[in-house]
C-alpha atoms as an extended CHARMM CRD file, in Angstrom:
* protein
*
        67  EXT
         1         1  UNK       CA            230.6190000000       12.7160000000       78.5800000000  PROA      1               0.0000000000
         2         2  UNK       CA            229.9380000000       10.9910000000       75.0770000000  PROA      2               0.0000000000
         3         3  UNK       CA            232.9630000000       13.1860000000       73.5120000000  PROA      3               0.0000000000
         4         4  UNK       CA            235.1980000000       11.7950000000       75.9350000000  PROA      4               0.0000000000
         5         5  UNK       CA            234.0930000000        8.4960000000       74.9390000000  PROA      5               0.0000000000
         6         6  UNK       CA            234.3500000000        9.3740000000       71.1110000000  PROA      6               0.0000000000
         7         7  UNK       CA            238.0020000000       10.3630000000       71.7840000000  PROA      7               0.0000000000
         8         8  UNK       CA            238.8120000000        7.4850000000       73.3520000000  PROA      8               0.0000000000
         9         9  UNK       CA            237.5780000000        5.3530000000       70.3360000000  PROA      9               0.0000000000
        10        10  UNK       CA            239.6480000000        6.9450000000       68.2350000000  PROA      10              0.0000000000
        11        11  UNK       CA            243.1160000000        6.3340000000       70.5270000000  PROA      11              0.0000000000
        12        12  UNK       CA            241.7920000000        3.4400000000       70.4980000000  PROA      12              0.0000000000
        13        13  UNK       CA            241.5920000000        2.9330000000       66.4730000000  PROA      13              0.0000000000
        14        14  UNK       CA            245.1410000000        4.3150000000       66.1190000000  PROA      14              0.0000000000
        15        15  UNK       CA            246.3780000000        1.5780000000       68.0520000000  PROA      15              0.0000000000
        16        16  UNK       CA            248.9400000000       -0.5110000000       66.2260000000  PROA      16              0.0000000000
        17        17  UNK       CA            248.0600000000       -3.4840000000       68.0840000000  PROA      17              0.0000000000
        18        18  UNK       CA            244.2270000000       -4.0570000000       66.3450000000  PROA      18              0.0000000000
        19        19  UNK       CA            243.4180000000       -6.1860000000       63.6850000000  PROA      19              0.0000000000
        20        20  UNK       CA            241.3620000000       -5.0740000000       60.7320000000  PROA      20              0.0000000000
        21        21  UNK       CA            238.1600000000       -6.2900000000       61.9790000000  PROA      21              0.0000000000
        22        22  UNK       CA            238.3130000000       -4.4140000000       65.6430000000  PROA      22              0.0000000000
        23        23  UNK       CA            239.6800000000       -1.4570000000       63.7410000000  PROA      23              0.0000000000
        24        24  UNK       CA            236.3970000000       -1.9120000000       61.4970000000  PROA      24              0.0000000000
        25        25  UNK       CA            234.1760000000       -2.2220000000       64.7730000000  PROA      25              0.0000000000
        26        26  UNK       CA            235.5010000000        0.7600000000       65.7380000000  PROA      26              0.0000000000
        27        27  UNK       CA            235.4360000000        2.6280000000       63.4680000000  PROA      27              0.0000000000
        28        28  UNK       CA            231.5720000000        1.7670000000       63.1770000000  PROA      28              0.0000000000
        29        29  UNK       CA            231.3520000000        2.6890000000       67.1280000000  PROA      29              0.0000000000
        30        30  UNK       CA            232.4210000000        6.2100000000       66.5140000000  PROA      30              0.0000000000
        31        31  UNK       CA            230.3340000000        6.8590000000       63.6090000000  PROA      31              0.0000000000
        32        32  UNK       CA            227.4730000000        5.7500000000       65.4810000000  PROA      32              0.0000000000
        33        33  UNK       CA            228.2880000000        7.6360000000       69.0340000000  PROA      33              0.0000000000
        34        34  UNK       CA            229.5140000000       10.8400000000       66.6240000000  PROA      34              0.0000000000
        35        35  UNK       CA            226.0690000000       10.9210000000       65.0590000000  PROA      35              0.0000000000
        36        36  UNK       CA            224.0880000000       10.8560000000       67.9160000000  PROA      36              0.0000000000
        37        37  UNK       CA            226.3500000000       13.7690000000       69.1360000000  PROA      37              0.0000000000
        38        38  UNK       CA            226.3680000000       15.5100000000       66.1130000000  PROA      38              0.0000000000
        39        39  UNK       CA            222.3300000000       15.7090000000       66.3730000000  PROA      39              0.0000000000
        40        40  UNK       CA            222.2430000000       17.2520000000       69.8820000000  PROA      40              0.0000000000
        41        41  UNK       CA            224.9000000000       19.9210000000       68.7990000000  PROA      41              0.0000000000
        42        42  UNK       CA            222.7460000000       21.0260000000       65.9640000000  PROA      42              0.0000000000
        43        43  UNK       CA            219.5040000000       20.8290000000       68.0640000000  PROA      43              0.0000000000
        44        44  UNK       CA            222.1410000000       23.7090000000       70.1500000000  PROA      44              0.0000000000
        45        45  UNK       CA            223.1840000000       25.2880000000       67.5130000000  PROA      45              0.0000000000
        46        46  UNK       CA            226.7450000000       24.3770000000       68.2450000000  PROA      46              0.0000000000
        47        47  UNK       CA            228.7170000000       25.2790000000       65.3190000000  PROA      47              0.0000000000
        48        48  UNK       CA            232.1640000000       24.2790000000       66.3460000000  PROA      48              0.0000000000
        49        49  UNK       CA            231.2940000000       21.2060000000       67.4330000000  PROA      49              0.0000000000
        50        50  UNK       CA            229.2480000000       20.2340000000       64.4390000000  PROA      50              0.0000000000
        51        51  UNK       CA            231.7330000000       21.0380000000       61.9750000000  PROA      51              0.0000000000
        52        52  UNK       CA            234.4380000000       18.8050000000       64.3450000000  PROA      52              0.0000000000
        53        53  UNK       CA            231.8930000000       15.8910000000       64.2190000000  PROA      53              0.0000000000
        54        54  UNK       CA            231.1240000000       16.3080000000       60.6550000000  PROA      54              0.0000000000
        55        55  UNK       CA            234.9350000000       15.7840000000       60.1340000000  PROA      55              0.0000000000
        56        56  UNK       CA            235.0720000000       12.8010000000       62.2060000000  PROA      56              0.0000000000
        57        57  UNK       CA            232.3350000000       11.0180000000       60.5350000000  PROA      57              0.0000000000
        58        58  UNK       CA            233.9670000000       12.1000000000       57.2490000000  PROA      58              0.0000000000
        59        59  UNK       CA            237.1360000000       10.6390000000       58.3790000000  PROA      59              0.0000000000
        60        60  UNK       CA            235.4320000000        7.4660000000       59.8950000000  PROA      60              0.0000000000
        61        61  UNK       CA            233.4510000000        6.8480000000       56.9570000000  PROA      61              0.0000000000
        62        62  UNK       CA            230.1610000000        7.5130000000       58.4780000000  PROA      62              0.0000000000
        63        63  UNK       CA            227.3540000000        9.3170000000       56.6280000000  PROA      63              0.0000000000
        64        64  UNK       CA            225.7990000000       13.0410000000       58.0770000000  PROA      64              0.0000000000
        65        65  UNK       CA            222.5170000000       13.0690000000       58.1160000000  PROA      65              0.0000000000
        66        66  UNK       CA            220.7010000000       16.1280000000       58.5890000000  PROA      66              0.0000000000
        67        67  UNK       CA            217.3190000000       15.9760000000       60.3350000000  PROA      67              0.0000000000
C-alpha cells in the first residue's frame, strides 16, 4: 500500500503548480515513507525493490541507511 502512496508523492512533486517549500515537504515525505519501505524490503530480501528505493532516496535527497 505504502508504494502506492510513495508514487503518488512523487506525481505529486512533479507538479508544476507547487511552490518550493511544498515541493521541499515533499520531497522530505518520500524520503521518509521510502526509508521505512526500503527497511522491510531488505528485512525480505527484496532486491529489486531495494535497488528502486535506493534510487528514489538518491534522487530525493534522502540518506540510505543500512541497519
Amino acid at each position: 500500500m505504502d508504494r502506492f502512496r510513495i508514487r503518488a508523492l512523487e506525481k505529486a512533486f512533479h507538479s508544476t503548480t507547487l511552490d518550493n517549500d511544498r515541493r521541499l515537504a515533499i520531497a522530505e515525505t518520500i524520503c521518509y515513507k521510502a526509508s521505512i519501505y526500503l527497511q522491510g524490503a531488505m528485512k525480505r530480501n527484496k532486491t529489486s525493490e531495494i535497488k528502486h528505493y535506493q534510487t528514489l532516496l538518491r534522487n530525493y535527497g534522502g540518506r540510505v541507511t543500512v541497519t
